[in-house]
N, C-alpha and C positions, 0 to 999 in steps of 0.2 A: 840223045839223052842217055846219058849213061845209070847202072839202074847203080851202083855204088855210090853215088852222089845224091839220090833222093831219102830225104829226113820226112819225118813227121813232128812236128812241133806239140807237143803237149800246150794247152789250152788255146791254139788255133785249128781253125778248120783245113782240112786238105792235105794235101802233098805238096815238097816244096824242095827245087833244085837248087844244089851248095855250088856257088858263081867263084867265091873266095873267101878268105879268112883273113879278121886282123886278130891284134891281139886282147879285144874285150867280143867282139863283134862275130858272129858268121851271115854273111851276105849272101841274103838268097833270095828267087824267082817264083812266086808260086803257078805253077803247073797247070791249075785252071784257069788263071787271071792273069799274068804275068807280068805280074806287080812285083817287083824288087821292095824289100827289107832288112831292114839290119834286125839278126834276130842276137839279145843280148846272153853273155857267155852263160848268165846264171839261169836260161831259160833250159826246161828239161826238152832233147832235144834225143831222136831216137833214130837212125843209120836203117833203113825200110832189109839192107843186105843182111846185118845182125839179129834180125827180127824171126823166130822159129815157132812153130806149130809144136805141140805136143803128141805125139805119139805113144801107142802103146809097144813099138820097139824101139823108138830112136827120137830126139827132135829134129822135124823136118826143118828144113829153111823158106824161109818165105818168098824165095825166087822159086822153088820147088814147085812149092803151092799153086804160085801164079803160072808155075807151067802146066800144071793139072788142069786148071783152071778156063785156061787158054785151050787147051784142045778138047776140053770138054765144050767147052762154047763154039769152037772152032775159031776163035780168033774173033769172036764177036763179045759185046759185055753179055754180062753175068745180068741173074737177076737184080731187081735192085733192092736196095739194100734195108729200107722202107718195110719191105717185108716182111709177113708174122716170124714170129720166133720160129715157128714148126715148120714154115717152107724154107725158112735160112740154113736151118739146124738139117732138114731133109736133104738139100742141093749141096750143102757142104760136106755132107757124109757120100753121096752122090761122086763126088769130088776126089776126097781122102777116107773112103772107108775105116781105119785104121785110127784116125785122132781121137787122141783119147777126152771123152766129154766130161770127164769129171773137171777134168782140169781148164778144156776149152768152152769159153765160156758163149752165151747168144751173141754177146757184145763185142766179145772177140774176131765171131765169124760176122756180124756184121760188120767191123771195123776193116777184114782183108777183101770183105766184098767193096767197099766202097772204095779202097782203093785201087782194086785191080780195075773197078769201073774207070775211075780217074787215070789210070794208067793207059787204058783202054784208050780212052778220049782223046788223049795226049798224041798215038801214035804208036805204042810202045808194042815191039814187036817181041815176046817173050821167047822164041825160040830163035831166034837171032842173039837173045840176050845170052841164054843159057849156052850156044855154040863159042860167044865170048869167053865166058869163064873156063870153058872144058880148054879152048887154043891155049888159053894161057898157062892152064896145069900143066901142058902138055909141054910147053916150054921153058 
């Protein structure tokens, strides 16, 4: 599972792996179910790699996150996501000391907790992902 090919669909639930594209259509696998969809071109549809944290020096990326995230857990899920605002807000800060909370919102960090859970479930080995991207800068 490559982490550049997982979207999130606005007004569906989950994470959801890009199979192929036509030209109205992108065809994809969701991650928890692995139910194949045509998801259509006019649906808002958002690249999980493009996706950044707010910071009070920089915006982080949201591969970043999930690697903070991952050896904060040790490779295990996160709390889940269910959880009150204050222990979300607490474990995320726990996390990313640094993010800036005016901007990040509860909904926010619960929305990266639920998907690094789902990532988690999936298999998804974060610092495997992360040693991908650095080989390739590197070449």
């Amino acid at each position: 599972m490559e982490f550049s090919k997982i979207i999130s669909v606005a007004g569906k639930p989950g994470l959801y792996q890009v199979l192929s594209q036509s030209k109205n259509a992108i065809i994809v696998q969701g991650i928890n179910d692995s139910k194949r969809i045509a998801i259509n071109a006019t649906q808002n549809v958002s690249l999980l790699e493009n996706i950044a944290i707010y910071t009070y020096e920089e915006d982080l990326p949201l591969l970043s996150v999930f690697k903070a995230i991952y050896e904060k857990t040790n490779g295990e899920k996160a709390i889940s996501h269910k959880e009150s605002g204050a222990k979300l807000t607490e474990f995320f800060s726990g996390v990313l000391p640094n993010y800036d909370d005016e901007r990040v919102y509860t909904s926010n960090i619960k929305k990266v907790i639920q998907w690094f859970n789902i990532l988690v479930d999936a298999g998804m080995d974060f610092s495997a992902v992360q040693e991908e991207a650095s080989t390739e800068e590197a070449e």
